[in-house]
N, C-alpha and C positions, 0 to 999 in steps of 0.2 A: 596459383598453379602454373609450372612451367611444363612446355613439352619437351619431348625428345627430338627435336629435329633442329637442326641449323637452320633456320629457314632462308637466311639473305643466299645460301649456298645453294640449298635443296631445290628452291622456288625457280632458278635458274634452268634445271632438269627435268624436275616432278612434273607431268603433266595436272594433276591435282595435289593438294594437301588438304587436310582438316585441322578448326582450328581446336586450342583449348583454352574453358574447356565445353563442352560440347562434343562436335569430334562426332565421332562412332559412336563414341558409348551408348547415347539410346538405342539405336539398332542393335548392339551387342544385347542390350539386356531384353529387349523383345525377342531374339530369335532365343537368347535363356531361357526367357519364361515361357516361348510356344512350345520349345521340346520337355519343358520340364511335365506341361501339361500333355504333351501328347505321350509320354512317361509314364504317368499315375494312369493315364485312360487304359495303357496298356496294361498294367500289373494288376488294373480292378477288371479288366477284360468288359471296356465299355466300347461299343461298335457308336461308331458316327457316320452320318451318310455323305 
């Protein structure tokens, strides 16, 4: 897997980078999967406290 970023270039500016792969992607797919659930609660009209 290769990423998008020059990095010897970028690393120079970015205060951060992530790398790959890793990266974001977990946090991308957790914040998917909480809205997807928080989604269906709503369309079955399920109250959570």
């Amino acid at each position: 897997i290769v990423g998008d970023v020059a990095f010897d270039e970028v690393s120079k500016v970015a205060k951060a980078l992530t790398p790959v792969p890793g990266g974001v992607g977990p946090m991308t797919i957790a914040c998917l999967l909480k809205n997807t659930i928080e989604c269906f609660k709503k369309a079955q009209q399920i109250k959570t406290t």
